[in-house]
Structure formats: C-alpha cells, structure tokens
PyMOL Python script that loads the backbone (N, CA, C, O; Angstrom):
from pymol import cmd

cmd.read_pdbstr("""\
ATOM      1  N   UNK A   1      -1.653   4.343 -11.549  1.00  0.00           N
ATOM      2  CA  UNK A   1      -1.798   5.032 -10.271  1.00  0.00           C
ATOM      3  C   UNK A   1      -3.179   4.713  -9.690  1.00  0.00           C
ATOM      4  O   UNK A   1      -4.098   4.761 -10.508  1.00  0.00           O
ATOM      5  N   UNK A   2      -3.553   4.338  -8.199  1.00  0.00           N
ATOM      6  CA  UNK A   2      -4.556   3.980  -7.606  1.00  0.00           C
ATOM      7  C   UNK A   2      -5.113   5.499  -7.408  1.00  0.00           C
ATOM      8  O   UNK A   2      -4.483   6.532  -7.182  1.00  0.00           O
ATOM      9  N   UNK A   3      -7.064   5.195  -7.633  1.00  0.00           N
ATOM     10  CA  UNK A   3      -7.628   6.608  -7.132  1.00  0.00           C
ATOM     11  C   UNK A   3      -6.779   6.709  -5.638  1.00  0.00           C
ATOM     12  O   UNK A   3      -6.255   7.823  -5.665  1.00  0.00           O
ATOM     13  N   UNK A   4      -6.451   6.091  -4.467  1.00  0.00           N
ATOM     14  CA  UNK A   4      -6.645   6.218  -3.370  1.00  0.00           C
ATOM     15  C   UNK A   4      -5.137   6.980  -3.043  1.00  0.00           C
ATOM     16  O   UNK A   4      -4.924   7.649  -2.032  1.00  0.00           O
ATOM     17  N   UNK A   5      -4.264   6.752  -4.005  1.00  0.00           N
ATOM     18  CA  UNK A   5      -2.483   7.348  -4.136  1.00  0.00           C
ATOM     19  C   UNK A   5      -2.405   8.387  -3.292  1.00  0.00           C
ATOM     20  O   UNK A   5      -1.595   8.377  -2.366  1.00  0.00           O
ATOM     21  N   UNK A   6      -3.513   9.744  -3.585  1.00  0.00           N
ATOM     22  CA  UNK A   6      -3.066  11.221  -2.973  1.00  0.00           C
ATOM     23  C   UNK A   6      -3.432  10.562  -1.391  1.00  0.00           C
ATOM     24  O   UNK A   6      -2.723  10.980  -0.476  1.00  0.00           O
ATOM     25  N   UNK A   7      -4.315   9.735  -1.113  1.00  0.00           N
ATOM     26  CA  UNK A   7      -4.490   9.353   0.613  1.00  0.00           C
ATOM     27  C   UNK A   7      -2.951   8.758   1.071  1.00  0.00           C
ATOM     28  O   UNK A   7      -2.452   9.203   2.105  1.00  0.00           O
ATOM     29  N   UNK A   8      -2.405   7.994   0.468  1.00  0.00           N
ATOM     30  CA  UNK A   8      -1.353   7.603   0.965  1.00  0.00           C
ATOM     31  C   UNK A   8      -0.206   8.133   0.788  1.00  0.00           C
ATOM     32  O   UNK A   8       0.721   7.639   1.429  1.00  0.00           O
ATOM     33  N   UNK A   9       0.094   9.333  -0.159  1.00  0.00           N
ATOM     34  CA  UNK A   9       1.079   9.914   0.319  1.00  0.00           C
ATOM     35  C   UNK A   9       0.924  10.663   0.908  1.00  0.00           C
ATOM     36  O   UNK A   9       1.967  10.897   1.518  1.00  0.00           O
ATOM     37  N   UNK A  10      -0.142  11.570   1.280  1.00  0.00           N
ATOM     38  CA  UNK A  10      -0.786  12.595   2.616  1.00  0.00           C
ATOM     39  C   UNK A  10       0.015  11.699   3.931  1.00  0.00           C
ATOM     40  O   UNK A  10       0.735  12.266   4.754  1.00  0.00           O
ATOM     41  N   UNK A  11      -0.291  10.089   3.940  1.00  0.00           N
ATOM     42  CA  UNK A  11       0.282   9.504   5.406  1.00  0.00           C
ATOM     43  C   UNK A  11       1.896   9.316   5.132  1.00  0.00           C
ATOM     44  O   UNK A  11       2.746   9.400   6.019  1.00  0.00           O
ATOM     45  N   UNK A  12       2.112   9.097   4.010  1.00  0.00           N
ATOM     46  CA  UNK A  12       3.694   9.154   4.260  1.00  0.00           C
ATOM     47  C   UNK A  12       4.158  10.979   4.633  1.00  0.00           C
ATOM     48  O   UNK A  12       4.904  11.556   5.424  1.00  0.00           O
ATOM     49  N   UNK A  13       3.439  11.272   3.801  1.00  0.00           N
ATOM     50  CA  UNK A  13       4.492  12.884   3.754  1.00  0.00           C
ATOM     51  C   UNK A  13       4.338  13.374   5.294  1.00  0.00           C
ATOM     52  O   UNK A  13       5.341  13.799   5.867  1.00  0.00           O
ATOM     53  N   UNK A  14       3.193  13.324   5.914  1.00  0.00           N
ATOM     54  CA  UNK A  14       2.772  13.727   7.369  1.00  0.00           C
ATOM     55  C   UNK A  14       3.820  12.719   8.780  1.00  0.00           C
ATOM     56  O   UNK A  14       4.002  13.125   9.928  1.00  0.00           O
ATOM     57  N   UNK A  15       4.283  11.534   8.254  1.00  0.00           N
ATOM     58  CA  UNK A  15       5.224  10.589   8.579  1.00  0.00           C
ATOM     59  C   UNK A  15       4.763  10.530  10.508  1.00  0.00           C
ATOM     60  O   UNK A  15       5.664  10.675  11.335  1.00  0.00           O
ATOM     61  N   UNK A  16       3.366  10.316  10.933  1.00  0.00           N
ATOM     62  CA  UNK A  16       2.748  10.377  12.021  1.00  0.00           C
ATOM     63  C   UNK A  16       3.021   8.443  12.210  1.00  0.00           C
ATOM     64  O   UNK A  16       3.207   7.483  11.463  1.00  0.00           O
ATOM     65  N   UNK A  17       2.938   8.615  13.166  1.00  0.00           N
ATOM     66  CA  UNK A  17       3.094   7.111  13.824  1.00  0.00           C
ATOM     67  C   UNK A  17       1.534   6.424  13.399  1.00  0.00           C
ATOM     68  O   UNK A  17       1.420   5.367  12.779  1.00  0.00           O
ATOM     69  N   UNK A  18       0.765   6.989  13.719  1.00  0.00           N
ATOM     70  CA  UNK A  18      -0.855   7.035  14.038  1.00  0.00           C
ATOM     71  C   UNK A  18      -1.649   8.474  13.774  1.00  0.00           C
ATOM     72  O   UNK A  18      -1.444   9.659  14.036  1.00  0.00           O
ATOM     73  N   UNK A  19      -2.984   7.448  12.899  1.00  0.00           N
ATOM     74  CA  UNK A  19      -3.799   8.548  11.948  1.00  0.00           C
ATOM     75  C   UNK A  19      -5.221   7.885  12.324  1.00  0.00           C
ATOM     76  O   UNK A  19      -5.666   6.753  12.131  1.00  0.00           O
ATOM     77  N   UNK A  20      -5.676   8.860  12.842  1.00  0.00           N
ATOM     78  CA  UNK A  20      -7.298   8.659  12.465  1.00  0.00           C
ATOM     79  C   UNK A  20      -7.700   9.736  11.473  1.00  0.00           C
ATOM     80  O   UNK A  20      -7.067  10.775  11.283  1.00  0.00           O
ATOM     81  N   UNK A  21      -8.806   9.382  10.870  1.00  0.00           N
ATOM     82  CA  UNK A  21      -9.272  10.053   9.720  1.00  0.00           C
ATOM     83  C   UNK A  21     -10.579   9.860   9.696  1.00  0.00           C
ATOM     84  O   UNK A  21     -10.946   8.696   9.860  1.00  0.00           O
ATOM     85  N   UNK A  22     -11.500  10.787   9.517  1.00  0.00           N
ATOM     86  CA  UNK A  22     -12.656  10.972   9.657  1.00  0.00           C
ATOM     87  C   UNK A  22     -13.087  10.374   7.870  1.00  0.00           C
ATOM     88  O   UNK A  22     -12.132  10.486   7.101  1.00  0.00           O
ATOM     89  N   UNK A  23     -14.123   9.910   7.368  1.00  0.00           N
ATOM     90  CA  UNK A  23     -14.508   9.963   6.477  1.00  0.00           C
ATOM     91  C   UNK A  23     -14.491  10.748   5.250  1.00  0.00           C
ATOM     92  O   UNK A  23     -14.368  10.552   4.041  1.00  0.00           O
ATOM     93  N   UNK A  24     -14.747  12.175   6.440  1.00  0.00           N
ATOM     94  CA  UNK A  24     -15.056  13.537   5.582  1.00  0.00           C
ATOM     95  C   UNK A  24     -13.747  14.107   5.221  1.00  0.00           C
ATOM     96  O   UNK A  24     -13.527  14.595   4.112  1.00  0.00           O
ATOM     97  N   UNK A  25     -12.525  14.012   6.563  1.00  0.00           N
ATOM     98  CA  UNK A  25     -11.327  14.345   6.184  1.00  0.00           C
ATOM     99  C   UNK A  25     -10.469  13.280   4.592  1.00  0.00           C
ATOM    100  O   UNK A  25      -9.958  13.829   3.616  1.00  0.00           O
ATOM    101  N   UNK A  26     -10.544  12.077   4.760  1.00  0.00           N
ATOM    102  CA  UNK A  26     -10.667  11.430   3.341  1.00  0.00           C
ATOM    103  C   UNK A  26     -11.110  11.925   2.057  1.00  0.00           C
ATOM    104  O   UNK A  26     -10.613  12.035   0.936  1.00  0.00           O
ATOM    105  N   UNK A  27     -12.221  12.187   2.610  1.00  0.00           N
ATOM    106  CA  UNK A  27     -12.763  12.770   1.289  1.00  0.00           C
ATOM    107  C   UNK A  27     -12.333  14.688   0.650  1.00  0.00           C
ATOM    108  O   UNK A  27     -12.756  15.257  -0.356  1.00  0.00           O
ATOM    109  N   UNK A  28     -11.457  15.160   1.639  1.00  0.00           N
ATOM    110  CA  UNK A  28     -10.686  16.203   1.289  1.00  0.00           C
ATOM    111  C   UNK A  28      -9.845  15.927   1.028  1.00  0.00           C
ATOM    112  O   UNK A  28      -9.485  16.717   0.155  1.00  0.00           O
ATOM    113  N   UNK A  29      -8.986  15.094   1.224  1.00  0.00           N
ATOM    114  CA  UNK A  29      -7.865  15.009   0.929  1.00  0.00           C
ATOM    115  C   UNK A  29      -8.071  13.954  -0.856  1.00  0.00           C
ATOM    116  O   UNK A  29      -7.171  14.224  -1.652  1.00  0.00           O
ATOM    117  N   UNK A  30      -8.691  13.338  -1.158  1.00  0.00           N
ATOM    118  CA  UNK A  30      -9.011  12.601  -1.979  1.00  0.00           C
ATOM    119  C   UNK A  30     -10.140  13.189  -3.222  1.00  0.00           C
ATOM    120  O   UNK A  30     -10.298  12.726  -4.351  1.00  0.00           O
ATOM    121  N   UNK A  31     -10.918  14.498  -2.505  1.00  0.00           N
ATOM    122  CA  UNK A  31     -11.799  14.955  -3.713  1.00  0.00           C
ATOM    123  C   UNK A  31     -12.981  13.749  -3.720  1.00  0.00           C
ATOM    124  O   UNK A  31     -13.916  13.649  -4.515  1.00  0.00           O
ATOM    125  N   UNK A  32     -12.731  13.085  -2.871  1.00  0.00           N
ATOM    126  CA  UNK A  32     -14.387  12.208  -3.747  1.00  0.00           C
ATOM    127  C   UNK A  32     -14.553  11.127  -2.484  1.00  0.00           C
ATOM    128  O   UNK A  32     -13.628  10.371  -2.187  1.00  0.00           O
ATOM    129  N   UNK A  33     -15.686  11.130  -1.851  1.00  0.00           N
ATOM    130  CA  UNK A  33     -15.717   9.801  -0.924  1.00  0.00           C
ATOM    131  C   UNK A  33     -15.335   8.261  -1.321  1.00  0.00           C
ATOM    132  O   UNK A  33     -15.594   7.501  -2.254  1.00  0.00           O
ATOM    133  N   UNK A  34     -14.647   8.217  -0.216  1.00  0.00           N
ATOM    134  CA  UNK A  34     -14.660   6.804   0.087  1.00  0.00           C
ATOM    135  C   UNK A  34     -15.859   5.503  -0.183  1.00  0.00           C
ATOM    136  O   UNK A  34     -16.807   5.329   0.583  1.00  0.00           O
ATOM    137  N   UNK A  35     -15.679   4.914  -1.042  1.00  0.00           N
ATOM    138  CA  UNK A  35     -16.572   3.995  -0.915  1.00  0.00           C
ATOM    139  C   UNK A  35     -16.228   2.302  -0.700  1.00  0.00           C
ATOM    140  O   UNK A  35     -15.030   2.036  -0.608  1.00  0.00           O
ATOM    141  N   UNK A  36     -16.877   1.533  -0.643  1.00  0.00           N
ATOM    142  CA  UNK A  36     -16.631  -0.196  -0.455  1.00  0.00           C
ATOM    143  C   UNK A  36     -15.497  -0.522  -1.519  1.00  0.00           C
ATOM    144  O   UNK A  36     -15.161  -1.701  -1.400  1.00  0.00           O
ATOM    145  N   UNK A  37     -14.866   0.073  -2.423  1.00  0.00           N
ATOM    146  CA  UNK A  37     -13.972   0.278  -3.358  1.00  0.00           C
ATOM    147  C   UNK A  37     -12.554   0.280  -1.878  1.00  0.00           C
ATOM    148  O   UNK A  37     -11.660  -0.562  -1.803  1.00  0.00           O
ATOM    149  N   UNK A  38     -12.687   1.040  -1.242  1.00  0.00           N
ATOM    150  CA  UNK A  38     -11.766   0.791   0.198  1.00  0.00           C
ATOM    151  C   UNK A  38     -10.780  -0.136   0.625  1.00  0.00           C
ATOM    152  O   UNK A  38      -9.569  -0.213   0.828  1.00  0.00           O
ATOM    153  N   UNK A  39     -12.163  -1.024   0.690  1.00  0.00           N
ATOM    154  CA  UNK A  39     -11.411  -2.374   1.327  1.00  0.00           C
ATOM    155  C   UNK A  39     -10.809  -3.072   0.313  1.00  0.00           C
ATOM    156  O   UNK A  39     -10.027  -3.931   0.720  1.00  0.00           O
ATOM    157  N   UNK A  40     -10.961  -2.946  -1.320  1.00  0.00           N
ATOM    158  CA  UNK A  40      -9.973  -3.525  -2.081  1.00  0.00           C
ATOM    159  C   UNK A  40      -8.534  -3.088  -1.636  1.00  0.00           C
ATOM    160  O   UNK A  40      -7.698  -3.822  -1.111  1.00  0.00           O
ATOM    161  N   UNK A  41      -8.376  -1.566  -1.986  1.00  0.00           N
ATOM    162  CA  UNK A  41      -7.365  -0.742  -2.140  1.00  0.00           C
ATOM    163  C   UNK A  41      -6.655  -0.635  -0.832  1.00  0.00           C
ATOM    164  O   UNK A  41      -5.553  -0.092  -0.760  1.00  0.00           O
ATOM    165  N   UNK A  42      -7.218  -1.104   0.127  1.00  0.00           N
ATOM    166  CA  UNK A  42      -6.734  -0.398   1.431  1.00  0.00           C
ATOM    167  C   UNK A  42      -5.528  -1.308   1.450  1.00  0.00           C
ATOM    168  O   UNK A  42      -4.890  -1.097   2.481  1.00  0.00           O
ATOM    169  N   UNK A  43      -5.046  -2.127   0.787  1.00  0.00           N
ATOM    170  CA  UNK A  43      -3.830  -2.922   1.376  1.00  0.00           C
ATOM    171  C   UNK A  43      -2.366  -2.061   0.020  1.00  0.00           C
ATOM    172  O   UNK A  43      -1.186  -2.406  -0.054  1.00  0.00           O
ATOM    173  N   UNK A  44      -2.848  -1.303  -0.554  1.00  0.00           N
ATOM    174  CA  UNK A  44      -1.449  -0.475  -1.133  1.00  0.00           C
ATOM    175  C   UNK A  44      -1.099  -0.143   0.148  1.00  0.00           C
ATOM    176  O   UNK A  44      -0.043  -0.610   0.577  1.00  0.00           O
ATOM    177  N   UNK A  45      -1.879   0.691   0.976  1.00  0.00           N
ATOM    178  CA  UNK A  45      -0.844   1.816   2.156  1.00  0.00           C
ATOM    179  C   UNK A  45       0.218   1.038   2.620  1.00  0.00           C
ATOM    180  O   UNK A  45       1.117   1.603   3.242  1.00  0.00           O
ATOM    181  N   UNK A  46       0.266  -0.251   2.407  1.00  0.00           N
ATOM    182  CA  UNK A  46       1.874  -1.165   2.969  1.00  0.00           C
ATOM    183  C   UNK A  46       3.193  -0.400   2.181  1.00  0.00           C
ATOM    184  O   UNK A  46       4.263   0.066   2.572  1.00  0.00           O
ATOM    185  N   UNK A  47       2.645  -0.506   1.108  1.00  0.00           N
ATOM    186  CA  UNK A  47       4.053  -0.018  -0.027  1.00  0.00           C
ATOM    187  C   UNK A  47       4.630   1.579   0.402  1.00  0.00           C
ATOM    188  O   UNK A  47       5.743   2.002   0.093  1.00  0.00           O
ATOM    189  N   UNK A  48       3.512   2.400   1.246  1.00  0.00           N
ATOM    190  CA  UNK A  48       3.770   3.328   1.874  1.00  0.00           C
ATOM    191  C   UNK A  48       4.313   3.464   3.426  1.00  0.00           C
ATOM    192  O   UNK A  48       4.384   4.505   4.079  1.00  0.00           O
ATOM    193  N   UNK A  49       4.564   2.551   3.710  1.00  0.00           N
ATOM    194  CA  UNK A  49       4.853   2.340   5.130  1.00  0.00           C
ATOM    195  C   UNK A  49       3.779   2.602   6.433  1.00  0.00           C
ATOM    196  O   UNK A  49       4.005   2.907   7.604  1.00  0.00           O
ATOM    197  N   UNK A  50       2.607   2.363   5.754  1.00  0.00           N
ATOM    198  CA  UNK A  50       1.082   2.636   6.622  1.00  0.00           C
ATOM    199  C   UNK A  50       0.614   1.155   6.582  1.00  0.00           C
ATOM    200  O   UNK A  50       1.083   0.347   5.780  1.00  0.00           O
ATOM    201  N   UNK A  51      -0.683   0.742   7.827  1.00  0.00           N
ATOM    202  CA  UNK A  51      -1.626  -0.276   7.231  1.00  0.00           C
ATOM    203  C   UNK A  51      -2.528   0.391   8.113  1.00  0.00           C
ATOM    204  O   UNK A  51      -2.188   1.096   9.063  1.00  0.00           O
ATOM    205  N   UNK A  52      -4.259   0.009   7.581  1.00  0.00           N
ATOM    206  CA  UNK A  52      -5.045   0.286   7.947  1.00  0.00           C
ATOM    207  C   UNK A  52      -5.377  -0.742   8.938  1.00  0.00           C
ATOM    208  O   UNK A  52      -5.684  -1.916   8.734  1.00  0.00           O
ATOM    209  N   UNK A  53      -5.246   0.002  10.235  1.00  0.00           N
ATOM    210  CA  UNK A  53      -5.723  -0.738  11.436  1.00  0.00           C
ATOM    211  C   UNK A  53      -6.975  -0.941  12.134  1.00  0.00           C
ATOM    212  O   UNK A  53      -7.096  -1.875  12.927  1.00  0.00           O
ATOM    213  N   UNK A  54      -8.144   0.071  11.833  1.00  0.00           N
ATOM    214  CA  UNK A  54      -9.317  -0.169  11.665  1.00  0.00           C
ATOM    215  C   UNK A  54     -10.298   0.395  11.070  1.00  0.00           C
ATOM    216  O   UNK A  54      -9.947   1.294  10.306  1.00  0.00           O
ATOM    217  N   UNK A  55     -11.388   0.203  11.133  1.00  0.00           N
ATOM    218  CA  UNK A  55     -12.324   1.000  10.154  1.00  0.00           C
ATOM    219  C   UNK A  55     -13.726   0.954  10.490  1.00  0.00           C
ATOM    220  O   UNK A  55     -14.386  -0.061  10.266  1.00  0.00           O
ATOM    221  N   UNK A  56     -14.322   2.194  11.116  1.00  0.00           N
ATOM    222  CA  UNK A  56     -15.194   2.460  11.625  1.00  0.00           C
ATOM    223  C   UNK A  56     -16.525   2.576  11.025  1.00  0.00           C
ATOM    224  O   UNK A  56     -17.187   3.549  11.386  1.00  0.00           O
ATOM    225  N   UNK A  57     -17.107   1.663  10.068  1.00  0.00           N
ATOM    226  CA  UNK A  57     -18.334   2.277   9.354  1.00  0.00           C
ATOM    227  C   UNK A  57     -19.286   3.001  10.001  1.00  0.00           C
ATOM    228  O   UNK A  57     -19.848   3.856   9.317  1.00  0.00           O
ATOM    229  N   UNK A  58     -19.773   2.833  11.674  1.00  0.00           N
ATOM    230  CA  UNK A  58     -20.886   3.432  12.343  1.00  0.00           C
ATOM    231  C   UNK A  58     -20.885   4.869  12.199  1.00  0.00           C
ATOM    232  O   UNK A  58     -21.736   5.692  11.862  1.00  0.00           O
ATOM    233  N   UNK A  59     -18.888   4.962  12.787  1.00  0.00           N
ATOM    234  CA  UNK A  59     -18.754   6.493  13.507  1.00  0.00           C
ATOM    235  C   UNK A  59     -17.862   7.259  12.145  1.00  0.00           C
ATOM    236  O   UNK A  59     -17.430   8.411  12.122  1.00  0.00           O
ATOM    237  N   UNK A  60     -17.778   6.373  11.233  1.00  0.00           N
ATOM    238  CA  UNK A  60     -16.808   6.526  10.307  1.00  0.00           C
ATOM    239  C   UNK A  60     -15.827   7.150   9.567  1.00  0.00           C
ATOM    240  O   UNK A  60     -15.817   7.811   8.528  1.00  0.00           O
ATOM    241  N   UNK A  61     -15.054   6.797  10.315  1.00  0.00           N
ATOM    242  CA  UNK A  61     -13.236   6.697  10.288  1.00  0.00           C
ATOM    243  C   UNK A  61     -12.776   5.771  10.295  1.00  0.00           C
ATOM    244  O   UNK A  61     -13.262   4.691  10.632  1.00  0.00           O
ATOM    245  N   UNK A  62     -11.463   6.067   9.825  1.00  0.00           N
ATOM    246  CA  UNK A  62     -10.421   5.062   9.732  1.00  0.00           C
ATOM    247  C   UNK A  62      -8.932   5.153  10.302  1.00  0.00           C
ATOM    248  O   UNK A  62      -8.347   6.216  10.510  1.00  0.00           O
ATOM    249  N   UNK A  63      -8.614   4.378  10.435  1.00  0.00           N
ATOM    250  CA  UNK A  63      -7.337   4.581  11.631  1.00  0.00           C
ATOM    251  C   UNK A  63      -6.461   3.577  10.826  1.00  0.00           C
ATOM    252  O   UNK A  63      -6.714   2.500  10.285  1.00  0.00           O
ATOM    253  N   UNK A  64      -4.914   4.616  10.995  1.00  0.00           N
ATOM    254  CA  UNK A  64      -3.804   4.215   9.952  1.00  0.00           C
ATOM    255  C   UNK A  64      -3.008   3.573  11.142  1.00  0.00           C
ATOM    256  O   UNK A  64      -3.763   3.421  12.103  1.00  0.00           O
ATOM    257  N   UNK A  65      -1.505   3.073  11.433  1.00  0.00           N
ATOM    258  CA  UNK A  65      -0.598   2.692  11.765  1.00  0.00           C
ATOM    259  C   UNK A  65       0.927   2.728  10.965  1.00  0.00           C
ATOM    260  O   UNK A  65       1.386   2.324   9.897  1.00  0.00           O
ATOM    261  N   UNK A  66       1.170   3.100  11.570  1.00  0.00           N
ATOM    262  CA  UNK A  66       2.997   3.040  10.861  1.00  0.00           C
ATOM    263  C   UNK A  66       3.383   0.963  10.798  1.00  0.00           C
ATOM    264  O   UNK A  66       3.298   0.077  11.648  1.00  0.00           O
ATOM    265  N   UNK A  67       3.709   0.982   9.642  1.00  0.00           N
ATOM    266  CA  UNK A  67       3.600  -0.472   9.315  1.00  0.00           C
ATOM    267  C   UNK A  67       5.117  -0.983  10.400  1.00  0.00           C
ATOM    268  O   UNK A  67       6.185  -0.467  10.729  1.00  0.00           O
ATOM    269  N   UNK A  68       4.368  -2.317  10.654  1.00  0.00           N
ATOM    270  CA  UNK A  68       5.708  -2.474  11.574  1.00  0.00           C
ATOM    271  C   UNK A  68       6.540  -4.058  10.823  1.00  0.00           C
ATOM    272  O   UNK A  68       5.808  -5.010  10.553  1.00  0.00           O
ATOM    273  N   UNK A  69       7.889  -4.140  10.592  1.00  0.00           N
ATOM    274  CA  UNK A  69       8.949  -5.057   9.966  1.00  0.00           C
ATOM    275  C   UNK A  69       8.855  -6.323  10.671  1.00  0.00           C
ATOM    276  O   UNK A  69       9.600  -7.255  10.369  1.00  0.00           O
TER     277      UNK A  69
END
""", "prot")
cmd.dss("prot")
cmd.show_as("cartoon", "prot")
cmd.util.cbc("prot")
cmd.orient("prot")
C-alpha cells in the first residue's frame, strides 16, 4: 500500500470531476505533509480514476482531474 492511498481514495470516494487541494488540506487527509516524495507517487491516482493536473509549489496546491479514456 502507497503512503499516499488514503489521498486517493478521499478523490475517488468524493467522485468530483475537479479537486483543488491546498497543501494543508493533504496533509489532513494524509496525517503527514506532502513532500518531493509527491512527484514519484503522484502517477498511482490513474489506477483511481484521478491525474494530477497541476501543482502549485508557490501558492501550494494541487489540482486533481477526473482521468479522461
């Protein structure tokens, strides 16, 4: 199981077209910040029907998408 698992089923179970997510909201839902560990992991959310569409380090958030076929 990936640390990042409880983030991606939060986006399936919520089944939103489109997600922004604050850093801090991540890190509630996950118990532990986000770190450069991220950008490995960030390509599971496919297997969930999500991809990460961008990623804000300045203002930092991240913005999901409903994966498209």
């Amino acid at each position: 199981m990936s640390k990042y698992e409880p983030l991606w089923l939060f986006l399936k179970e919520k089944n939103q077209e489109k997600y922004k997510l604050t850093y801090k909201e991540i890190e509630n839902i996950l118990g532990f910040p986000i770190d450069h560990s991220f950008l490995k992991y960030k390509k599971e959310v496919r297997e969930y029907g999500y991809e990460v569409e961008h990623i804000s380090l300045k203002e930092q958030w991240v913005s999901f998408a409903r994966k498209k076929d």
